[in-house]
N, C-alpha and C positions, 0 to 999 in steps of 0.2 A: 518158297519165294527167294531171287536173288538177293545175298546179302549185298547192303549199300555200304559203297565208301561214308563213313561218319560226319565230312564236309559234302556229299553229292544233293547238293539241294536243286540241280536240273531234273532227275528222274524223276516221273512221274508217277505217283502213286494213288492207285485205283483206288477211292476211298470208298466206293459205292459197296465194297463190299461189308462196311460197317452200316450202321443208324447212325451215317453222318449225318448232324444239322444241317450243313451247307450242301451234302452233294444228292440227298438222298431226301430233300423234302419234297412235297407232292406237288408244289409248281415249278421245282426244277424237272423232277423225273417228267411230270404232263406236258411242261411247255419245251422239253429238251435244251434247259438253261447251264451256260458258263458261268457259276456262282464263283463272283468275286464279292462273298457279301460279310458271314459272319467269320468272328476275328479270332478264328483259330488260325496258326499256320496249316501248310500243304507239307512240312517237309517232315523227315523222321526225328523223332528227338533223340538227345544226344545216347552213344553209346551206352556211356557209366549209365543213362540213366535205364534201359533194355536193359544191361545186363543183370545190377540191383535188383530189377523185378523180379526175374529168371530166377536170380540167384535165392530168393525169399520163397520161391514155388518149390522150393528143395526141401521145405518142412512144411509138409502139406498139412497144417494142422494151421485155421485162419480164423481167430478166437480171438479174444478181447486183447485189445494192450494199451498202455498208456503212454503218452509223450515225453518219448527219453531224454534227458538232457543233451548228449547226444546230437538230437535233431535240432535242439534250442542251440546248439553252440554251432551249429553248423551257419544256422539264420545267421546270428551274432558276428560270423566269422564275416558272409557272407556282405552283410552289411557295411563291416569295417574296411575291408578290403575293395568294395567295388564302389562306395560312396564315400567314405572316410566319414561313415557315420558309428559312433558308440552307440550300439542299445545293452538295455540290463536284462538278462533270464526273467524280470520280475516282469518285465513291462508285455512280456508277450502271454495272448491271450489266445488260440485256437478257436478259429470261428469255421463251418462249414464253408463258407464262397462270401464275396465280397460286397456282392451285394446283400446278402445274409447280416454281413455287418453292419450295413446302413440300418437297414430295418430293425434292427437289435439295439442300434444308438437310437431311431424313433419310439420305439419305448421304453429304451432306459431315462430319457431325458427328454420325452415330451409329453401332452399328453392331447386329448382329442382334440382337434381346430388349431391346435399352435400351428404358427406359421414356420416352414422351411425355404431357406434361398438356394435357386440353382441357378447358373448361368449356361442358358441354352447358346447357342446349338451345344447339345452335351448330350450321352449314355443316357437311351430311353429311358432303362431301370430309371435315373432321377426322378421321376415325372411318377412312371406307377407304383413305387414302393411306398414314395408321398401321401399319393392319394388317396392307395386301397390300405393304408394305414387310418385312415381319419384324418389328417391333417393337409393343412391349406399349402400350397405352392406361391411361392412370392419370385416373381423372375425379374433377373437383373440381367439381363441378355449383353452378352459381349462384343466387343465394339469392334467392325470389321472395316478396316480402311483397303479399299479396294485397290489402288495405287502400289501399298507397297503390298499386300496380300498377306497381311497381319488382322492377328486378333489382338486384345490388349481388354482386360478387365477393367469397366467404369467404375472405379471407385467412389468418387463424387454423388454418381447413383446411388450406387452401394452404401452408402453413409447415408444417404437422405429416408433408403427403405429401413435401414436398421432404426434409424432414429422416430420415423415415423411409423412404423407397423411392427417394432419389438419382437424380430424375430426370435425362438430359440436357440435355431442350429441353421449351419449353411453347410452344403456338401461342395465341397471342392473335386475338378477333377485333374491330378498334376503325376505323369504328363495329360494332357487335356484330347478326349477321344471325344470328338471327332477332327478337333483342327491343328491337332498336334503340335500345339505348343508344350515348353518345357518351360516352367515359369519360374523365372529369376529370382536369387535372394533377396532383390529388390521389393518386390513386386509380391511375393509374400510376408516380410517383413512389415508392408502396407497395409496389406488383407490381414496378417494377424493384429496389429496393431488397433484397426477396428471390430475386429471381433474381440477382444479383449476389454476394450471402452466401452459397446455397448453390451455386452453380457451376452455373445453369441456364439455357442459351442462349435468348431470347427472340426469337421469329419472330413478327410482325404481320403480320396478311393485314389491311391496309389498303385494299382494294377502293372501298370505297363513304367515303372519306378527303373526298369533296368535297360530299356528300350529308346537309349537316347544317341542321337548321330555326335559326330565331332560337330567341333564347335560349342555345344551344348552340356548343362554339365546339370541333374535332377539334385535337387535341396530338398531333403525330407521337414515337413513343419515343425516336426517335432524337436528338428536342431538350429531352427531358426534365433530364439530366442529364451531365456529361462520363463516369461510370462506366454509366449504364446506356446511354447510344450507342458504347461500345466492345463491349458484349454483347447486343446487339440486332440483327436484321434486321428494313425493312421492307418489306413486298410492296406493291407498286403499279401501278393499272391505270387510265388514261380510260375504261374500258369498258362501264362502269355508270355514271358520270357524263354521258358524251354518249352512247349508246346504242348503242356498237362494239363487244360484248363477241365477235362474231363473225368480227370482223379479227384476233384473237387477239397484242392488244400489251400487255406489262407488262414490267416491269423490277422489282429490286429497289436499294435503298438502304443499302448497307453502309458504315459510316462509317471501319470499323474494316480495315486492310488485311491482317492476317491473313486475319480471317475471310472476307475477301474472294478473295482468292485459293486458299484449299480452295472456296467458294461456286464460282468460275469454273473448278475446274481441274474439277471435277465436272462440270458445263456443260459444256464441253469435250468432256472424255470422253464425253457422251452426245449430241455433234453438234449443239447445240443454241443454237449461238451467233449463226446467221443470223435476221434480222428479216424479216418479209414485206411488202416495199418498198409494197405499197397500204396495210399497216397503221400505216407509219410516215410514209405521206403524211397518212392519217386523225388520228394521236393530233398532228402539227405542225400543223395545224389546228386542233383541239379546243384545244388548251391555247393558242392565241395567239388565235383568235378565235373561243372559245365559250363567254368566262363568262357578257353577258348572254343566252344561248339557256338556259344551268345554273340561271341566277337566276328565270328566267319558269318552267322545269321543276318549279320547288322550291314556288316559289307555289301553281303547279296541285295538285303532289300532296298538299302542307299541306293545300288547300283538300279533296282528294278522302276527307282522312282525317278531317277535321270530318264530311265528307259523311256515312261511314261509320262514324265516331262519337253523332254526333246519331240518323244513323236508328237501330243497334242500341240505344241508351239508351232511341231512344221506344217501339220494337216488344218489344224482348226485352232488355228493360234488367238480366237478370242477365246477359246476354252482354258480356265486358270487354276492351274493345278499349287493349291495352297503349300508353299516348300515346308516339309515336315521337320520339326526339332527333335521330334519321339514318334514312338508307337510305328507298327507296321500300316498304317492307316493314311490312304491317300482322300484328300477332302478337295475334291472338283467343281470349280464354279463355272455352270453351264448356263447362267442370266443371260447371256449376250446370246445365244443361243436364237432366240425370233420364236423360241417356243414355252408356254407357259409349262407349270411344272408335271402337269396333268400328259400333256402332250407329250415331253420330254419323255415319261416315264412310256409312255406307250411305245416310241420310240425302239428303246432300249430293250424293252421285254420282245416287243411283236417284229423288228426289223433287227437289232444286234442279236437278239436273245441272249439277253445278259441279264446275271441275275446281281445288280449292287445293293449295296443299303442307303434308300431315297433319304433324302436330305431333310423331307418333312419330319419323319420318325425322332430327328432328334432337337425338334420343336419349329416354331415357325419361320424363325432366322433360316433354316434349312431348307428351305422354298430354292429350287433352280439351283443345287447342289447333288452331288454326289459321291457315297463314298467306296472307296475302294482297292480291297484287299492288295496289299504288296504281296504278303510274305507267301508264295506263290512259285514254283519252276516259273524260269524265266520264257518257255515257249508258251508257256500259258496265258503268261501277260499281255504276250505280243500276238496271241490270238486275241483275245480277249479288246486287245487296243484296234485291232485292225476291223474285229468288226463292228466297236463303236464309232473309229472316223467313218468307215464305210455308212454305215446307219443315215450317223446324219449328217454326213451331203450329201447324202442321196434326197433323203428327207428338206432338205436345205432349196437344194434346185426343184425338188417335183413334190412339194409338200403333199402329206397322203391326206385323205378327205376322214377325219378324224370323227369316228363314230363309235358309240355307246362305249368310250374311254373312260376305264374304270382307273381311279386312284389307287394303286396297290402297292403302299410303301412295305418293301420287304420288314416290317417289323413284330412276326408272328414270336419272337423268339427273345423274352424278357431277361436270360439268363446267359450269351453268349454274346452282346455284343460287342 
């Protein structure tokens, strides 16, 4: 294979020749789909971190090992320097993947039928890890003002469900996948301030913590305040920031040592405390040398989402593309559309042949949305763009006679989105 320049995020790289999720599932290969869906990137990841790998396949011997300090100072370094956040060696806990964590806090600290809060439209996992847990789903769905093309957490709600149905826990998602908000000191300060009053354990799925545009700046919960980092956890992962999600490394950050200890004894009990020594070569690379690889990343995608902002403004300018604060993650509102969400989607699949992530998947607010993939070579997008305008004004001026249109929201896939 041509080696790549370590900035070339134009080439295009064949992924079909892995078990990719997104390029290589049986309704992209059947229906011959352009998956802008699950939220890996498309590009290579950073050099330091190929070569670290390389360089640990030079003792071929791949036997047990434990969690060097090392890699814990790397996090720590990682953290101060890109958030201006202090964490302790103490507060970090190794978890398999981040949704792994969720489900780890629902039974360290709940128990069957407790109720949990998510605010949809949000990361399918909220919804199934919930459920197929035992316990009840309480939704405080976020408030979209169509105008200016914001979301904004109802708190007011959010106080009446605490106070009324005693939740447990509430899973936050900051920056927020699918609508890519990056949520203010403000506006967490609020959120922990009520979890804290009524006795509601706060879980961040920080994932995409390093994935924020200018303008914007991510506030860990944990440095919010001294009361709300004693009742907070937060989930964390390189794995969406340098493009590892498949080494499956994350940890979480518990400040507080209670909770920290039901967190690990849980862990524990479910065998789950070894780290996968290629994934912990991979994330001590990333975080020691791969900000500027994250910095050139961030540019591209900005730039892919002008891309795909401009073009829908000029072709189908009632099409509104939600302007992102974080995450490689474009969140498109296609209501004005003249098509229900059922139609839309058929649309897409059987006239674009595009494969997104439907808007239903990440609850009901996601009705006549769509999402999709930035972080992407830029000729990809602009395919990808050209033959969803084409699609539908075509569809627009000669509507098609819409029959036996199956609902098939791309969300086979509980662990990638």
């Amino acid at each position: 294979m041509k080696k790549l320049d370590e900035f070339d995020f134009d080439t295009v790289l064949d992924r079909r020749q892995t078990d990719s999720s997104k390029w290589n599932s049986a309704e992209v290969l059947a229906e011959n789909l352009l998956p802008l869906s699950v939220a890996d990137m498309d590009f290579a990841v950073p050099a330091a971190v190929t070569q670290a790998l390389v360089n640990r396949t030079a003792m071929p011997v791949y036997g047990y090992e434990f969690q060097s300090q090392a890699l814990k100072d790397a996090i720590m370094a990682w953290h101060d320097q890109r958030h201006d956040f202090e964490i302790r060696t103490d507060w970090i806990v190794f978890t398999p993947g981040v949704v792994n964590g969720l489900a780890i806090s629902i039974l360290a600290f709940t128990e069957r039928g407790d109720r949990i809060v998510i605010q949809p439209p949000v990361y399918p996992p909220f919804f199934g890890v919930v459920t197929e847990n035992t316990r009840r789903l309480l939704i405080n769905p976020l408030h979209y003002e169509a105008v200016s093309l914001r979301y904004t957490m109802d708190l007011n709600s959010l106080e009446k469900l605490f106070r009324e149905k005693k939740p447990r826990l509430m899973f936050l998602c900051n920056p927020h996948n699918p609508v890519g908000r990056v949520w203010t000191q403000e506006e967490l300060s609020l959120l922990g301030g009520l979890c804290e009053k009524y006795e509601v354990l706060l879980i961040s799925d920080d994932i995409h913590a390093d994935l924020v545009f200018p303008g914007h700046r991510y506030h860990p919960v944990l440095g919010i305040s001294k009361a709300v980092k004693n009742n907070a956890i937060q989930l964390m992962s390189p794995g969406k920031s340098f493009n590892i999600p498949g080494l499956r490394f994350s940890y979480a950050l518990i400040a507080d040592r209670a909770l920290r200890d039901r967190f690990s004894a849980v862990l524990s009990a479910l065998a789950l405390t070894k780290t996968n020594i290629m994934a912990k070569v991979a994330a001590q690379a990333a975080y020691r040398d791969g900000a500027q690889w994250l910095d050139r990343v961030l540019e591209y995608i900005r730039e892919n989402y002008l891309l795909l902002e401009t073009t829908l403004a000029r072709e189908l300018p009632w099409a509104k593309v939600i302007p992102p604060e974080g995450t490689f993650l474009a969140w498109v509102d296609f209501n004005a559309s003249g098509f229900d969400h059922r139609q839309l989607s058929y649309i897409l699949r059987t006239q674009a042949r595009l494969m997104l992530y439907e808007g239903p998947a990440f609850g009901d607010a996601g009705r006549g949305f769509m999402r999709i993939n930035l972080a992407c070579p830029r000729g990809t997008l602009q395919a990808a763009a050209k033959r969803l305008v084409r699609a539908i004004a075509q569809a627009r001026e000669h509507p098609p006679g819409f029959i036996e249109i199956l609902d098939r929201p791309s969300k086979s896939c509980k662990c990638c989105g």
